[in-house]
C-alpha positions in Angstrom: 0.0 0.0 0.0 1.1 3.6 -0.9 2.1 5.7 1.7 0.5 8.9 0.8 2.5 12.3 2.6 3.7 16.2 1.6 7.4 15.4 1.7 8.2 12.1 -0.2 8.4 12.4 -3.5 10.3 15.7 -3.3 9.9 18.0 -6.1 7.8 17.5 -9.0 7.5 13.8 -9.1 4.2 12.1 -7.8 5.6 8.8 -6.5 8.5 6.8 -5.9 9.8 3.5 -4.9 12.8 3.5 -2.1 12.9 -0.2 -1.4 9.9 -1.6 -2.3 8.1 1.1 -0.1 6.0 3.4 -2.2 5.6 7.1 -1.4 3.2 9.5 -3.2 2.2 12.5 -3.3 -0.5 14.1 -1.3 -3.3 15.4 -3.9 -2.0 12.9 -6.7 -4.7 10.5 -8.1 -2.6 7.3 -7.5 -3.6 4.8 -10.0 -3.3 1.3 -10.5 -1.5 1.9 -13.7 0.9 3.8 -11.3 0.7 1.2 -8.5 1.5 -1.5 -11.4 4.6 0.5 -12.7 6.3 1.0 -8.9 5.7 -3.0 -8.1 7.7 -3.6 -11.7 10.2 -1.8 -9.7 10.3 -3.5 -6.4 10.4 -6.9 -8.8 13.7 -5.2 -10.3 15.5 -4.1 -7.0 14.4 -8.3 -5.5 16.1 -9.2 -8.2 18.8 -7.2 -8.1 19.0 -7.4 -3.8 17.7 -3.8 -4.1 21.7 -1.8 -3.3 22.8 -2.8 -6.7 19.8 -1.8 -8.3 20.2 1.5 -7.4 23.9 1.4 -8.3 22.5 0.1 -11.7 20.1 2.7 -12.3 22.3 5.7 -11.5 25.1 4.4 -13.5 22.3 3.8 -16.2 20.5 6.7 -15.9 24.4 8.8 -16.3 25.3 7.0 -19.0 22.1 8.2 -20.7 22.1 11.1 -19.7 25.5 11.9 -21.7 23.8 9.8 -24.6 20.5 12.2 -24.7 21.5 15.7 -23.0 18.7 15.6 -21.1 17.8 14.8 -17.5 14.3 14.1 -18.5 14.9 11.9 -21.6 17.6 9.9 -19.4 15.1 9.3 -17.2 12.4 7.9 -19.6 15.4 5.5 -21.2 17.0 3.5 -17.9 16.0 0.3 -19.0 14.1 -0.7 -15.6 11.6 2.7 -16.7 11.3 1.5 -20.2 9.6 -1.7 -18.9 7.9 -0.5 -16.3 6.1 2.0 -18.5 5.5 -0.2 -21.0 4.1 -2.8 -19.0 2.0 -0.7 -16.1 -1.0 -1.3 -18.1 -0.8 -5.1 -17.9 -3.0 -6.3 -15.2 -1.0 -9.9 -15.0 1.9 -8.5 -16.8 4.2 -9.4 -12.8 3.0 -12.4 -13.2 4.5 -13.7 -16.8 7.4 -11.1 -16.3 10.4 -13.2 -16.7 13.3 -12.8 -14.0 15.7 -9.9 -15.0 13.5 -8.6 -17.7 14.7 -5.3 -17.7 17.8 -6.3 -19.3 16.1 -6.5 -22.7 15.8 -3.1 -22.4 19.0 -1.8 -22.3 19.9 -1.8 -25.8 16.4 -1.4 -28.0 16.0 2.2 -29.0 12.5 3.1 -27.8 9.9 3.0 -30.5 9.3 7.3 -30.0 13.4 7.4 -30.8 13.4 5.2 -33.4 10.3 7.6 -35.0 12.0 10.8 -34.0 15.9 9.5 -35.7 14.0 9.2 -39.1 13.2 12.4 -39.2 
């Protein structure tokens, strides 16, 4: 269950995951899309005995962040987002998820790049 407060997400995000415990936002409509995407992420820290995830996901998130020059498109394209916002809609999506599924995501470009690098 979400633990719903003023000061946890800071800024202008409306939820986050610090291991496995799920903070949101006071006033944000808290979905179960939303509730779907953050237990995609306590799968990916169990799997990854949740320190190294985090080590994982900076490193990640710094390597794209030099690759896109931007802190909001680095952000979308860490692979453990990528499948957790494709998947949020999936109602038995944790179920079927095979174990470290995020790695496929690492190296596909996302399908709004791949549009955008035609162009």
């Amino acid at each position: 269950m979400p633990i719903v407060n003023r000061y946890i997400p800071f800024r202008t995000f409306a939820a986050v995951n610090i291991f496995g415990l799920i903070f949101v936002k006071k006033g944000y409509k808290f979905t179960e899309a939303d509730l779907r995407h953050e237990l995609i992420h306590t799968r990916q820290m169990r799997e990854l005995l949740f320190i190294p995830f985090y080590i994982v996901y900076f490193g990640e998130w710094l390597v794209r962040l030099i690759q896109y020059r931007s802190l909001l498109r680095a952000y979308f394209n860490v692979s453990f987002e990528r499948e957790a916002y494709l998947h949020q809609a999936e109602r038995d999506y944790l179920k079927k998820r095979p174990l470290y599924a995020w790695r496929h995501y690492l190296r596909k470009a996302p399908a709004a790049q791949n549009a955008s690098s035609r162009r």
